[in-house]
N, C-alpha and C positions, 0 to 999 in steps of 0.2 A: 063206296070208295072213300079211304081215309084219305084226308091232306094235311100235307106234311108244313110244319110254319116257315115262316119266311128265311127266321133266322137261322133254320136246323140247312138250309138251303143253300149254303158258301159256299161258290164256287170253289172248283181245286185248287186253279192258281192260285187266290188267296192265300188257303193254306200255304201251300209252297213257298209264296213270300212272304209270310210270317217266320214260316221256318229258316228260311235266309238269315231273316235279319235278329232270328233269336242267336244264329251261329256266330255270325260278323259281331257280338255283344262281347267284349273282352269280360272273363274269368274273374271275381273277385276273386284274388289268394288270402288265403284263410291264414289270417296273424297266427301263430303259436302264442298259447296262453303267458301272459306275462311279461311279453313281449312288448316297449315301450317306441313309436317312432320320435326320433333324436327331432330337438325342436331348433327351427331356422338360426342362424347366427344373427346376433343384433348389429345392426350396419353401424353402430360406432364401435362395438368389440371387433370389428373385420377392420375398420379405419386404423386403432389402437391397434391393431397386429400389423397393418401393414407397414404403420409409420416405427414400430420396434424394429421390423424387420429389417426395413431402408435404414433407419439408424446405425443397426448393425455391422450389417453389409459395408456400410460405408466408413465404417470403424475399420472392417477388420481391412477393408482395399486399403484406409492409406494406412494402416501400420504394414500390412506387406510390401508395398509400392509405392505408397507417396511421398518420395523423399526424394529430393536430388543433392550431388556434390556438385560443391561451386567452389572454384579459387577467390576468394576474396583479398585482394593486396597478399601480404606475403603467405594470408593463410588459408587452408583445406578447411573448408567447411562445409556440413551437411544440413540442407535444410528441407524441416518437415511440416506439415498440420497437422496440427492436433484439434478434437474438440475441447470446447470449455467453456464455463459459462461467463466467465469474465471479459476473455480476448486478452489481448497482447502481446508483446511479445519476449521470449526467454532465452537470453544468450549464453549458453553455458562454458563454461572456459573451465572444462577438467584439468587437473585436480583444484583447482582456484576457488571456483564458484560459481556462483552463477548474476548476473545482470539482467534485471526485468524492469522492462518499460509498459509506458500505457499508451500503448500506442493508437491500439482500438478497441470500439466496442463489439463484439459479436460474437457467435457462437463455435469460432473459431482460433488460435494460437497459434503464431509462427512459434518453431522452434528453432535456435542457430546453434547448433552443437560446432567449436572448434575443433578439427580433429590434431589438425597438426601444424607445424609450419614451413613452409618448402624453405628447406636450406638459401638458397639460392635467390631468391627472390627478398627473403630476408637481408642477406651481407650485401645485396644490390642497394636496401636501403641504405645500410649502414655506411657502405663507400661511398655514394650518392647522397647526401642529406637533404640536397637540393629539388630531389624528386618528394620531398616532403608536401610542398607546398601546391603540389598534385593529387596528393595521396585521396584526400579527399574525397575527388571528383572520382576518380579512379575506382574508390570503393564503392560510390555510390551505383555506376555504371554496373562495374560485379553484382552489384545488392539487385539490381531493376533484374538484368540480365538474367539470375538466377532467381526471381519472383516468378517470371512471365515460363521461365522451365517448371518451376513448380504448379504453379496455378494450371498448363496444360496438363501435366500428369495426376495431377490430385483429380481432375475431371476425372480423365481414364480410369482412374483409381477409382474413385466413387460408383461410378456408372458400374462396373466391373464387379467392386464387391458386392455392390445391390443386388444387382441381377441374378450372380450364382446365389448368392443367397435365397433369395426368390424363389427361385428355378428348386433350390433343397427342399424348399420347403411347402410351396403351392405345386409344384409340380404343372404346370400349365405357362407356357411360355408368355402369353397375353400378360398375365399378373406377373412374370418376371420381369417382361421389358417396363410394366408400369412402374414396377420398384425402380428400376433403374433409373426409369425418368424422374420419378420423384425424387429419388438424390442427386439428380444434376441440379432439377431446379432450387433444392435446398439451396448446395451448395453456392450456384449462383447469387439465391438471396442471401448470405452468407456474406459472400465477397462485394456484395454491394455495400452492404451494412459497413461494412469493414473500410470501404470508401468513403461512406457520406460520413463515417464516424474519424475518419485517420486525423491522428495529433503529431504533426513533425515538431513538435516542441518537445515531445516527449521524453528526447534524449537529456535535457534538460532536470528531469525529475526522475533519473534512475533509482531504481531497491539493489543494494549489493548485499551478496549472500557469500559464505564462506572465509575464505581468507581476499577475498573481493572488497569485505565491507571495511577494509583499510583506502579502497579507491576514490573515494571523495579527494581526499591528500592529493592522489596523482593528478586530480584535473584540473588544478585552479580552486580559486576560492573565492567567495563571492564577487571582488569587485571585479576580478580576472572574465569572470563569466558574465559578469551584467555590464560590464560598460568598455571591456576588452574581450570580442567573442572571438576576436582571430588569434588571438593567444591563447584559446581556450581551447581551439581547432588544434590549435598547435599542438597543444598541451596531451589529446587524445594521440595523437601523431605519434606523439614521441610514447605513447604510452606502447602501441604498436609495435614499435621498434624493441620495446623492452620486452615484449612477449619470450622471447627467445631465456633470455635471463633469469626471467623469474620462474622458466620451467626449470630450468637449472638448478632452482634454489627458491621452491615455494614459499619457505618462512620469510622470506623477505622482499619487502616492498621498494622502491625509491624514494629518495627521500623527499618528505616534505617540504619547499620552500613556502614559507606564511608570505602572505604579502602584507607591506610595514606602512600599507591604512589600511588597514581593516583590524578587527576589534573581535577576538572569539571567546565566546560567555561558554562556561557546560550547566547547562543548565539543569539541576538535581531534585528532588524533592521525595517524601514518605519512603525513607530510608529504612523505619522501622526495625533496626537494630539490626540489619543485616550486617556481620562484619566482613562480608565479599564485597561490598558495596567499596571499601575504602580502596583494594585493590585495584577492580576495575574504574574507580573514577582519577586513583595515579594514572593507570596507564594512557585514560584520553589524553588528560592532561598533558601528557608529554609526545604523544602521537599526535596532536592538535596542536600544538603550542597554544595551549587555553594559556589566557591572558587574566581571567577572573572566573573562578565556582561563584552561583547564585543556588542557595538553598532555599525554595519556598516552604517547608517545615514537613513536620513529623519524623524530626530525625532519630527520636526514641520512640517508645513504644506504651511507658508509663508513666516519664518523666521525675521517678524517684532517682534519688544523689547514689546509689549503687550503680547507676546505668551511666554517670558521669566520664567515668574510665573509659568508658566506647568513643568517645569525642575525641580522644588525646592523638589519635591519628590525622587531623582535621592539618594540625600544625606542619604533619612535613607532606603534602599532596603537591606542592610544587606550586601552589600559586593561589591569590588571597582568597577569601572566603566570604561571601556575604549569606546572611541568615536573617530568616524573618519565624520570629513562633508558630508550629502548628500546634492545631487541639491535642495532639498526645506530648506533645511537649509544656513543660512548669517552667512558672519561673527560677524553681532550681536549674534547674539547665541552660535558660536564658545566662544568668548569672556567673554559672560556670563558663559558659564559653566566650561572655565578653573577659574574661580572665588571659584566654588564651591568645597566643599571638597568631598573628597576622587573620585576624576574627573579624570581621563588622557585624553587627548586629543590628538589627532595623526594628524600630518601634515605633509607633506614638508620630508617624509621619516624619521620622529622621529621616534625613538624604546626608548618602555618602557619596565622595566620589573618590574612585576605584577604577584604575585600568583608563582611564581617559573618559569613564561612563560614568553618571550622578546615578544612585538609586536611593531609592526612599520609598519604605515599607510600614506594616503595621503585623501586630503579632495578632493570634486569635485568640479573639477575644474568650472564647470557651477553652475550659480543659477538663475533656473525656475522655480518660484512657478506656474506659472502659465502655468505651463505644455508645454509653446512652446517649436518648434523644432528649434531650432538658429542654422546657417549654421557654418559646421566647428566640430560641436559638435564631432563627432566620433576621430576626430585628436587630439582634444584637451584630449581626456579620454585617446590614445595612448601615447599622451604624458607624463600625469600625469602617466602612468603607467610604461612609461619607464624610470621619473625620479626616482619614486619609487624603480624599478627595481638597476638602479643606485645605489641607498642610500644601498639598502641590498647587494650591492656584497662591497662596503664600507666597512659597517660594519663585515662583513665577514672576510675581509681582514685586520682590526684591532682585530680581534679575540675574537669578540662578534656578533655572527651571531645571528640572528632572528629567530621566532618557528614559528611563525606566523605572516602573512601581511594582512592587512587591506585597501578596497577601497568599495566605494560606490556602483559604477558601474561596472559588469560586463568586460566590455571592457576593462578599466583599469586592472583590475585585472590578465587579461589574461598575460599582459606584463610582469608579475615576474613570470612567466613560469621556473622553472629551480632555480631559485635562491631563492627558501625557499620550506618546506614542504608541506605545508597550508596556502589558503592563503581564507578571510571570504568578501564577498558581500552581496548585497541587490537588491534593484531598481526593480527586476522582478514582487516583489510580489508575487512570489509563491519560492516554494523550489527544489532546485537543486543540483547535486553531481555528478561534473567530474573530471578524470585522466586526465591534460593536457599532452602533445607531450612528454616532458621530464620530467616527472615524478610530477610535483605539483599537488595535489589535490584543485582542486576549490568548495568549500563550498557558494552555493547562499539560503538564507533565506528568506522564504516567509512574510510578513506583519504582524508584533505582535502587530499591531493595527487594524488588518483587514481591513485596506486601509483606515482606519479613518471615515470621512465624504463621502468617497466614496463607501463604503459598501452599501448606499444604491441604486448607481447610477443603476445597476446591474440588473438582476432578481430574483437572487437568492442573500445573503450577505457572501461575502469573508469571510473564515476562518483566526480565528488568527495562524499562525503561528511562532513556536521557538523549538528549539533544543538544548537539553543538548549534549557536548562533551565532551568525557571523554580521558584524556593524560595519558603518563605516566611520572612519576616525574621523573625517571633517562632518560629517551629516549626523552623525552618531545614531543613522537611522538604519533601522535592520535592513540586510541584505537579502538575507539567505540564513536558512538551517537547513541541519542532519538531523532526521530521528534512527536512533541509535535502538536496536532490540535485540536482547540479547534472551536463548531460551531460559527459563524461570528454571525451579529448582532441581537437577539432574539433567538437565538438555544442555546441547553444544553449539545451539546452532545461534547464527547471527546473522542481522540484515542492515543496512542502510540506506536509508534514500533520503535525499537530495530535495530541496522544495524552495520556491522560490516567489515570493509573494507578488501575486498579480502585476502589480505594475513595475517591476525590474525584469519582468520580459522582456528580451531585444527587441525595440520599436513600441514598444509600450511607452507613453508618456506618461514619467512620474505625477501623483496626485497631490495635489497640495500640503502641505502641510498643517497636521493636525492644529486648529486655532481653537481656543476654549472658548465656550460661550462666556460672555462677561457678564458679571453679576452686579446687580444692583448697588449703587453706596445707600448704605442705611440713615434714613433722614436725621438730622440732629435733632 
């Protein structure tokens, strides 16, 4: 008898559940050759899509929907959000221009588009003057009233455009409503920012754009605004009232009233042979009532006696001239223009006084027309700066002190640090405004020839820039300026804003007054 081994000996059911659990064994499918499987999305590439997408979304809700109309005093206005990286806010007054404040910081932009003005509510002013002294209060209630309409619908908006967008593109409702929420809470953090950041001074410091950037004129001028704010209220009031008129007849503005203390300087510099430059600096002139042009230099380009003829226009600008040498400027030129009338020329720590103001300048010391760097230059600007500086603690000390100081360069300029109020430069080509160590404000002016024949070296063409400043006639201490920009060469466009140095903000207490450090008597 053969025996069969143990293991040849398996029960059936074994098999059987073998066979079971070979069935219940899901099927590898057999990839098709070449056939690659698509590899997982990287969870910061899904973040970066989702946060494009919420972005999106939330763009396109409030350009569709996020806007509301609001009556504001006598006018229709629509207001929208925009994003941006800067914030603020942009009043635009078609066909006029536009008025932008800094209101706030965030990643958000009120827009106030004027639309129109109700008939009605207008000639209510105009019969009524006495609702003036309301008007104020009145707009501001409009202004809140129509925030708090906005700020709910831009939610809507937000949430709204998220979502569909979402919903387009994930196709999965969960990931749509997450878009959506993810743009509330943007938004939210948004209008916080926009909170913990809001400047109500900032009407104060407005940019005017269009035929706007004539509006400084309408609102007062410096003493009007810093030490009479209710006359400055006023002054916007009645600007109001004028809406009506000036759509009537855009080329023209209301007129000017200067107020008779205050002190307006245009303050010019690296003119560089542009001859638009004389046009535009007549016209401030007489739209400012400028009282005195200060040239901090380079008002030629080479300084040879053929460029001389360029300056003959200087004599009829409407109002005196002070000049300090730049480096493209010779003393041929120097020469020539203390020739011509109503000229002052500053050199060598001369102080004139001019318009109620002393100034007292130095020329530069270098002359490069041709733009090299000559060794030593930095020492030689030190120097002129600390002779300069010299000549004003002088005059000081003969008891005719200076308002203001005059250098070409920068560097120079820094040297009278301490011994005068204000002191005015050039050379950069653009515009600048600093508190030096002990207290002097340094005034640098960008190019009111838009760099001349170098406008077009560029990609884009330099703006002209100039600045009106405004004194006051008992303090003869600055009040307030306009920076003035105008587009460089072939552009139309123009801005102005408004600035007003830290301490002549309403309830700001003025700083003392600049005191010089005193210097040693030298032993006999």
């Amino acid at each position: 008898m053969v025996r069969v081994p143990a293991v040849l000996r398996t029960p059936t059911h074994h098999v059987r559940r073998a066979s079971r659990a070979l069935a219940r064994r899901p099927r590898a499918r057999r990839r098709p050759a070449g056939v690659h499987l698509a590899p997982r999305p990287n969870p910061w590439s899904r973040a970066l899509g989702l946060v494009a997408v919420v972005l999106l979304g939330a763009w396109l809700g409030l350009l569709v929907v996020g806007n509301v109309r609001v009556p504001v005093g006598p006018m229709n206005t629509t207001m929208t959000l925009r994003p941006s990286l800067t914030g603020g806010t942009k009043i635009n007054v078609s066909p006029l221009g536009a008025l932008q404040l800094d209101s706030h910081t965030a990643p958000v932009r009120l827009d106030v588009n004027i639309d129109q003005l109700d008939p009605e509510r207008s000639q209510a002013l105009v019969d009524h003057p006495e609702r003036l002294s309301g008007l104020q209060d009145e707009v501001a209630q409009d202004i809140a009233h129509g925030t708090r309409d906005l700020a709910l619908r831009s939610c809507v908006a937000v949430v709204t455009g998220a979502t569909a967008l979402g919903l387009a593109v994930y196709r999965r409702p969960r990931r749509a409503l997450g878009a959506g929420g993810l743009a509330l809470t943007l938004l939210a953090a948004s209008g916080g920012t926009a909170a913990a950041t809001w400047n109500p001074d900032s009407v104060l410091e407005p940019r005017f754009s269009g035929l706007l950037s004539s509006a400084p004129s309408l609102v007062g001028d410096a003493r009007s605004i810093v030490t009479e704010f209710d006359i400055y209220q006023k002054e916007l009031a009645r600007l109001v009232t004028n809406v009506t008129k000036l759509y009537d007849a855009t080329s023209t503005l209301p007129a000017y009233q200067p107020d008779p203390t205050t002190i307006r300087v245009l303050h010019v510099s690296d003119i560089h042979l542009n001859p638009a430059s004389w046009k535009i600096i007549a016209s401030l002139v007489e739209q400012y009532r400028v009282d005195v042009i200060v040239d901090s230099g380079d008002t030629m380009d080479h300084g040879s006696a053929a460029e001389n003829g360029f300056l003959d226009p200087i004599e009829d600008l409407g109002a005196p001239y002070v000049w300090v040498r730049g480096n493209h400027d010779s003393m041929t030129t120097q020469r020539y223009l203390e020739k011509l009338k109503n000229v002052h020329v500053l050199d060598d720590g001369r102080a004139r006084t001019v318009a109620g103001l002393r100034f007292a300048g130095i020329g530069d010391p270098q002359f490069t027309p041709d733009r090299t760097a000559q060794p030593g230059a930095g020492a030689s600007q030190e120097l002129a700066g600390a002779r300069l500086a010299s000549a004003l603690r002088d005059q000081r000390a003969a008891g005719t002190p200076a308002d203001v100081a005059v250098a070409h360069e920068p560097a120079a300029a820094r040297e009278v640090d301490g011994e005068v109020p204000l002191v005015l430069a050039g050379h950069l080509h653009h515009d600048e405004m600093e508190v030096l160590e002990q207290g002097t404000r340094l005034r640098i002016e960008g190019s009111t020839g838009g760099s001349g024949l170098r406008a077009i070296e560029g990609k884009y063409p330099d703006p002209i820039e100039t600045s009106i400043l405004y004194f006051d006639r008992d303090s003869r201490r600055l009040q307030a300026w306009d920076e003035i920009e105008l587009g460089g060469l072939g552009l139309t466009t123009a801005e102005v804003s408004r600035h007003l140095p830290e301490e002549n903000h309403p309830g700001v207490t003025p700083p003392p007054t600049v005191t010089p450090t005193p210097t040693p008597s030298p032993s006999p």
